[in-house]
N, C-alpha and C positions, 0 to 999 in steps of 0.2 A: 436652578430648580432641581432637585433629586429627584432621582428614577429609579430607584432603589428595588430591586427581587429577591425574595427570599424562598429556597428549595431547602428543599433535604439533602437532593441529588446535586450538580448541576455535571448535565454530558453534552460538551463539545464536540459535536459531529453525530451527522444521522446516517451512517451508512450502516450494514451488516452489522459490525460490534456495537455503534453507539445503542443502534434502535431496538439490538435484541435483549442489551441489558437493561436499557427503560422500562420495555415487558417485565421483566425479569422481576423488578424493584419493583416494580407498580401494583402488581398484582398482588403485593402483599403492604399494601397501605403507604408506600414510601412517595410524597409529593417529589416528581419529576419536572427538571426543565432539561429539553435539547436546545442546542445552537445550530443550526444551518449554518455555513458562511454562504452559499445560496441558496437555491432551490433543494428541496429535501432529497430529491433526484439525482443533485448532480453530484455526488460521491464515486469513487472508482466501484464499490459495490452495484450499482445497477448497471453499468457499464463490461461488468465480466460478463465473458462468452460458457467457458469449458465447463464449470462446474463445484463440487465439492466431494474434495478424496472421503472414502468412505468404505469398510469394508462389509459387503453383502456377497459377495459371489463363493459357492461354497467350496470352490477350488482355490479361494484368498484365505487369509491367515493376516491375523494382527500383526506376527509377528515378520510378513513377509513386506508387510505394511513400514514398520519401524527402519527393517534392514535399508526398503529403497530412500527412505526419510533419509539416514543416517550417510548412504550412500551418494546422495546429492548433497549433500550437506559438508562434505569433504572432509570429517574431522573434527569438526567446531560444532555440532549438535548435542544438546545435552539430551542424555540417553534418557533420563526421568521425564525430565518435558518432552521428549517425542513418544515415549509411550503414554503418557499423561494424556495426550491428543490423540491420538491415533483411538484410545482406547474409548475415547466416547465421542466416535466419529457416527456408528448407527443414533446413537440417541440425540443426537444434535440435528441430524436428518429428520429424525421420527416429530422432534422437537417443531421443524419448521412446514412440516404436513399440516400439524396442528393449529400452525399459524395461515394455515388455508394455499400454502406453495403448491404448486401443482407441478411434477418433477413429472419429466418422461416415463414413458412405460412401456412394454411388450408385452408379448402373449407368450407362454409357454404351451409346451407340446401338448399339455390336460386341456388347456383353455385357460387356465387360472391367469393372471396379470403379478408381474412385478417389476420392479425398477429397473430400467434400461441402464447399464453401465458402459460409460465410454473408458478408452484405456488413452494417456495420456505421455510424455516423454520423462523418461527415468521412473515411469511402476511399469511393476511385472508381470501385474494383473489389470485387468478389466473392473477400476473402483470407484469412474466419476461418476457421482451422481449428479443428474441435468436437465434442465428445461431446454430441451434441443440445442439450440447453439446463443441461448439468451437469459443464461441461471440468474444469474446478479438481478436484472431487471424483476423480474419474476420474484425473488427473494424481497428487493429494494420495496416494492410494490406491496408484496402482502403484508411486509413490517407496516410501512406507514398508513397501510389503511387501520391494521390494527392499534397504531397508535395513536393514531387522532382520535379512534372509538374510545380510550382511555381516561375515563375524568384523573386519574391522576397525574397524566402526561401532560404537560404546557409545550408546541414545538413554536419554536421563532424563527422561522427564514429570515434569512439575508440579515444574518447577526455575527461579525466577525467579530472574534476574540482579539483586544490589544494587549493586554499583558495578566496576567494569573497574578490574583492579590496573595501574598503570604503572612505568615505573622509570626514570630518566636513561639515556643512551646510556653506553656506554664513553667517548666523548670529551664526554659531559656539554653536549653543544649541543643535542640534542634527545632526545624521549621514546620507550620502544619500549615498549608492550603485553607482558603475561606472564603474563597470567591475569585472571581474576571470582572475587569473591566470588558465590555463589549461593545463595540461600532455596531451601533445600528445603520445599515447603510440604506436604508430605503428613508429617515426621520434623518441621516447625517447627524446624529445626536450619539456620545458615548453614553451606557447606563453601566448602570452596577448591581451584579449577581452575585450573591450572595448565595453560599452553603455550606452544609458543614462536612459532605465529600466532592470533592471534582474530579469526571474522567477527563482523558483523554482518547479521543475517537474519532482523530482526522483526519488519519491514512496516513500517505507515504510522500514523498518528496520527487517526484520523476520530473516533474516541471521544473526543476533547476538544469533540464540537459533540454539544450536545442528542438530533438525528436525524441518524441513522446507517444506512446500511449495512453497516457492519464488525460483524465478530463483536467480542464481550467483550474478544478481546485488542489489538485496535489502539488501542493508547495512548502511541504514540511512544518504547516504552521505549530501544530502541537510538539514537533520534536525542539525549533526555538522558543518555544514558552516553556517547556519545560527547562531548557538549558540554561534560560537567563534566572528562572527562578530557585536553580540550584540543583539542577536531577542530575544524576549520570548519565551518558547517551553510551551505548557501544556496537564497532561493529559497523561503522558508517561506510567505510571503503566496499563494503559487498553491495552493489547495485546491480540488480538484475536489468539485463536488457534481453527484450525478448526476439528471439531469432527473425519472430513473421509480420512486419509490420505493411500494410498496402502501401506500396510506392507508386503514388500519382501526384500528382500536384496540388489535386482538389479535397484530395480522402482527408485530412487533420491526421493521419498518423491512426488510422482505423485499423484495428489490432485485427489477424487472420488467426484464430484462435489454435493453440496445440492440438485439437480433437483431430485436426484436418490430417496434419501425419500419423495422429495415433490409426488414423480409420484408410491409411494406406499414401497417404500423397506423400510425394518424392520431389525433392529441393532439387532442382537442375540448373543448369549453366544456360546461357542465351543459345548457343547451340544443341541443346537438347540434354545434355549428360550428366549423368547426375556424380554428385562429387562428397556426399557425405561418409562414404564408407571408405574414404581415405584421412577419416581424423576420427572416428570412433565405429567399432564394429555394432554396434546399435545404430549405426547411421542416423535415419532421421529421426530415432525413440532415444536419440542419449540427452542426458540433460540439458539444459537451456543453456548453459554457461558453454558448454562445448560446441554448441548449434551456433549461437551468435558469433562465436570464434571465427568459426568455421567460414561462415556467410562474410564477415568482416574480411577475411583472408582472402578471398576468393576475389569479393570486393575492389580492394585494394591492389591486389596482384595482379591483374586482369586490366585495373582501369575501367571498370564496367559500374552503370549505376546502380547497378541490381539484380538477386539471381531468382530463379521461378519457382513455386511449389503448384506442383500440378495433382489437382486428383481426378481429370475428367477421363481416365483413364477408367475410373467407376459411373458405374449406370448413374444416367441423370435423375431418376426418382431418386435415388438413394442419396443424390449431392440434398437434391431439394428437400427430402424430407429429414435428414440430418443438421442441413448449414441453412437453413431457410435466410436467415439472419444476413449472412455472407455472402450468399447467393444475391440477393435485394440490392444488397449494397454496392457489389463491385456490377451489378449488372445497371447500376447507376451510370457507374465508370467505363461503360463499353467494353465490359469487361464478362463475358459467358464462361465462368466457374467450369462448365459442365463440358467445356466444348475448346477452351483455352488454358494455361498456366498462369497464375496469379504472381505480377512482380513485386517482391518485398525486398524490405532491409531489415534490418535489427533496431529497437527502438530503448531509450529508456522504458523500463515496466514496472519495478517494483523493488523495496527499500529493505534490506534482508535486517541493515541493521535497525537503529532506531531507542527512544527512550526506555533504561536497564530495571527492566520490574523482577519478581521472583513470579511462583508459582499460580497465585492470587490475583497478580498484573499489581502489586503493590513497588509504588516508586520509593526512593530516598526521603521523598517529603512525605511528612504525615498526610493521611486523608486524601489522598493523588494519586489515581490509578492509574493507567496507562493497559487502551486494550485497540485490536488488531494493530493494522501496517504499523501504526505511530511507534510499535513496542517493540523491543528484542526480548524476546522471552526463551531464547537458549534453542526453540523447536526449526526454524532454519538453515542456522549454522552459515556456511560460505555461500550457500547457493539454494533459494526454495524451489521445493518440488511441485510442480504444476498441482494446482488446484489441492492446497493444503492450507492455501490465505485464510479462505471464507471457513473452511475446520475451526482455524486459529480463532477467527473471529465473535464463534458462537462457542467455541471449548472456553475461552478465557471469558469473555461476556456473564455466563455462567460461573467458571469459579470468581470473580470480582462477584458478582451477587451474592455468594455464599459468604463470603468477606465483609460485605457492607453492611448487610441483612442483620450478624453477628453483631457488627462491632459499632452500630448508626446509634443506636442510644446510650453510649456514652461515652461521646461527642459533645464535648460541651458545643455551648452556643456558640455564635457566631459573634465577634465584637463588633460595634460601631464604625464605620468604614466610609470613610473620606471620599465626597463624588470626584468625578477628573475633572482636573483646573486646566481649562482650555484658555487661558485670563491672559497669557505672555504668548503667545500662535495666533499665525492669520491664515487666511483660505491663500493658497500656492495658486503662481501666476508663472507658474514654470512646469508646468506635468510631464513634459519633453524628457526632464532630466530623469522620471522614473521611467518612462519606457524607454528610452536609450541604454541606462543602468539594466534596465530586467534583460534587454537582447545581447547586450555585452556579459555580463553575468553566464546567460546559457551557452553561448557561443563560446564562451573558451572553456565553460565545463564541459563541451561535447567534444572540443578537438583535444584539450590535455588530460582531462578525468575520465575518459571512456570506455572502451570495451579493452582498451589495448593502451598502458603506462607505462612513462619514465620518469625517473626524480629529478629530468631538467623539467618535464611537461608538470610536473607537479611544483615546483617552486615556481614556474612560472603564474602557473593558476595562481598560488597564493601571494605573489606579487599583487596580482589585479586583486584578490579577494580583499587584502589590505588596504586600496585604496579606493575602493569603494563603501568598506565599510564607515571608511571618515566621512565620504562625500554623502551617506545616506544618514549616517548617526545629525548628519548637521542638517538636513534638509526636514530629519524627522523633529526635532529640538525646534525649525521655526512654522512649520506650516501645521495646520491641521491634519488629523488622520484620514487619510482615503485607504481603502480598502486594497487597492493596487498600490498603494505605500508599504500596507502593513505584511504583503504576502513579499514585496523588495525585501525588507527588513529580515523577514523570516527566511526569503530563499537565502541571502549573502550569508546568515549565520550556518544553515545549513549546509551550503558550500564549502566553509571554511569546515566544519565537523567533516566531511569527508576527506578533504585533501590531507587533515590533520591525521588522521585516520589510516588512509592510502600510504602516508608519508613513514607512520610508522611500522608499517608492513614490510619487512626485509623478505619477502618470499610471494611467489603467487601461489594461489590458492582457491579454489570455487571461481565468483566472481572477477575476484582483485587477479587480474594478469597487469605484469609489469617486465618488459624486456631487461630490464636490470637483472632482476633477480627470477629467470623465467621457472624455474625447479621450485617444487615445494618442498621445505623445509620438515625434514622427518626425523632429524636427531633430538626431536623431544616432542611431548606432548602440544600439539596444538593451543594457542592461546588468542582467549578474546581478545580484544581492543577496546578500551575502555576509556574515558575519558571522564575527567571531573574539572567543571565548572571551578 
């Protein structure tokens, strides 16, 4: 029986980028449908702590803005798209007031009230803007109440994408997008969505590494949908791991936000000492990629599980009315913020590279956008600077609307489109072998593909990534689609786009460290990493 949707729109993920570009379209007569693959909630966007870079302080400067960009970015940052972003970072703020956010505040000396600014690792100024230590939720929240108020928005929870339907162009030279198949997983029934643009807006990939800070769903689903349906990806080998992640047993890898050092806490050794200003004179404000290094090194050399950032060194009002968030949490863990040092490690956090759009978030395929984590859009480069994501997310959300808006009438229709033949699959009486495959998978991405590479650990990886891929492509070919099938599928190609990636990286750089090649390469211009399908 057909199940057949027909949008204008159709946007794959509700997080920051997906939900602000549904407003976006909407509000100017464009029928919208979003995909959950769960809860509209559960996106890395409600889940961010620190904030969104932004410049208001009248002692910042746009341009002072760009530099730090550029300067975490190692080289690999396109200088137009960082000041692209950067340059309408107030209006992307002012943007999301309107959508009812309610972002910190302070009093100034008159009395008057304005935006409270946190300062973050790698700026050099005071530019986050933030809902105390709980931006994303705050942001995640006001999106989706506003979009559910939308008659032009349709949202569908718990709707995974299985594969992006394509079709040859009218002049048969190239491909345009027309719709997903999509697992309903609450009905266990696949339908079919149909439109005449589809984004992509499913974040990042960090759930392919052992330790994570990403919720359940970052599994790179839109970067392998896009790869099988023909996109460029680039830029896979830079994965950010973030320096502060809570080391306990019970926490899931609950992320100790950057604010904490921006606002004075010092990373120390189990004996008290702190040890960051023997690997960069910014100590605990230098970039992520240097922080996690550092914490890894120490790590490792030591034999120790873990090193401490303490800020109880500051008045305890000032932890609680700052980290309210973090405070709650580790005070769960017997763990007094105000009174103790927090034991962390370095986690996967976030996906520099990702599917190769331009300025617009326009991909390789016609009518296929590609906006936040999912995208490489040149503004990262080797290594992103704390709280420039959720920027990314509402700067490009907006230019793809200017895009759509322009270019949606004329669009021809959609063609006739074949429902999914489930006729030759049966229900799987083996589920073992996906989660077996999912723990094997992360486990050798976090011992060979991690903070710290070499080109044996990297063929090794692609060893396993090889023969897994057969043992999943066959398992997918007899059983029906389950939702923890379809995120295997997606993490193993993922996997393999990094190693791929990593492998052709003759230098480190930002992210990518590889004891082979430990010196960045500077007798030429810095170059992407690019790959074609």
């Amino acid at each position: 029986m057909s199940d057949s949707k027909n949008y204008d729109v159709l946007i794959i993920g509700s997080g920051g980028a997906g939900l602000s570009l549904a407003l976006k379209l909407a509000d100017h007569s464009v029928r919208v449908a979003v995909l959950s693959k769960f809860a509209l909630t559960a996106g890395s966007t409600y889940y961010a702590q620190g904030g969104i870079s932004a410049v208001f302080d009248a002692d910042d400067s746009i341009e002072s803005h760009i530099d730090d960009t550029l300067d975490a970015g190692a080289g690999l940052c396109d200088v137009d798209i960082v000041r692209l972003t950067v340059t309408h970072g107030k209006k992307s703020i002012n943007w999301l007031r309107e959508q009812g956010v309610a972002f910190t505040e302070e009093q100034t000396a008159d009395g008057k009230k304005q935006l409270h600014l946190n300062r973050e690792g790698g700026h050099s100024h005071r530019r986050i803007v933030h809902t105390a230590d709980a931006t994303g939720k705050a942001v995640s929240l006001s999106l989706i109440d506003r979009a559910r108020e939308h008659s032009n928005i349709e949202l569908f929870e718990h709707h995974n994408v299985v594969e992006l339907i394509t079709r040859p162009t009218s002049d048969k030279t190239s491909k345009r997008v027309v719709g997903a198949y999509v697992l309903d997983s609450k009905q266990q029934q696949v339908k079919t969505f149909t439109a005449r643009v589809v984004v992509l807006a499913t974040g990042g990939a960090s759930k392919v590494y052992l330790y994570s800070t990403n919720p359940q769903s970052a599994t790179g689903d839109g970067i392998a949908l896009a790869w099988r349906a023909g996109c460029r990806v680039s830029n896979m080998e830079f994965m950010q791991f973030h320096p502060t992640c809570l080391y306990h047993p019970h926490a899931q890898s609950f992320l100790i936000s950057e604010a904490v050092r921006g606002e004075g806490g010092k990373l120390i050794l189990p004996d008290g000492s702190p040890f960051m200003q023997k690997f960069d004179s910014r100590a605990e404000l230098a970039p992520r990629d240097i922080v996690a290094r550092a914490i890894d090194h120490e790590i490792k050399k030591r034999g120790i599980d873990c090193v401490y950032l303490d800020i109880s060194h500051k008045p305890e009002s000032f932890i609680r009315e700052h980290f309210p968030n973090i405070y709650e949490t580790c005070l769960k863990y017997d763990i007094d913020i105000t009174k103790q040092p927090i034991p962390v490690v370095p986690a996967a956090h976030y996906t520099c590279g990702g599917v190769l759009v331009d300025s617009y978030a326009r991909t390789n395929i016609n009518n296929l956008y590609a906006i936040g984590e999912v995208a490489c859009t040149g503004l990262h480069g080797a290594n992103r600077m704390a709280s420039n994501s959720l920027l990314e997310c509402l700067v490009f959300a907006e230019r793809a609307s200017e895009d759509i808006l322009q270019t949606l009438d004329t669009i021809t229709p959609v063609p006739a489109i074949a429902d999914w033949d489930e006729s030759q699959v049966s229900d799987s009486d083996e589920e073992v072998v996906v989660s077996h495959n999912w723990d094997e998978l992360r486990r050798f991405m976090w011992d060979y593909v991690g903070i710290v590479r070499t080109d044996k650990r990297l063929d090794r990886a692609m060893n396993r990534v090889d023969l897994l891929k057969k043992e999943i492509a066959e398992y997918y070919g007899h059983f029906r689609v389950t939702s923890d099938l379809l995120e295997l599928r997606n993490l193993v190609i993922v996997a393999e786009l990094i190693i791929r990636c990593a492998k052709q990286r003759k230098e480190s750089r930002g992210l990518h460290y590889t004891l082979d090649y430990p010196e960045t390469d500077d007798s030429q211009p810095a170059q992407n990493t690019i790959l074609t399908p």
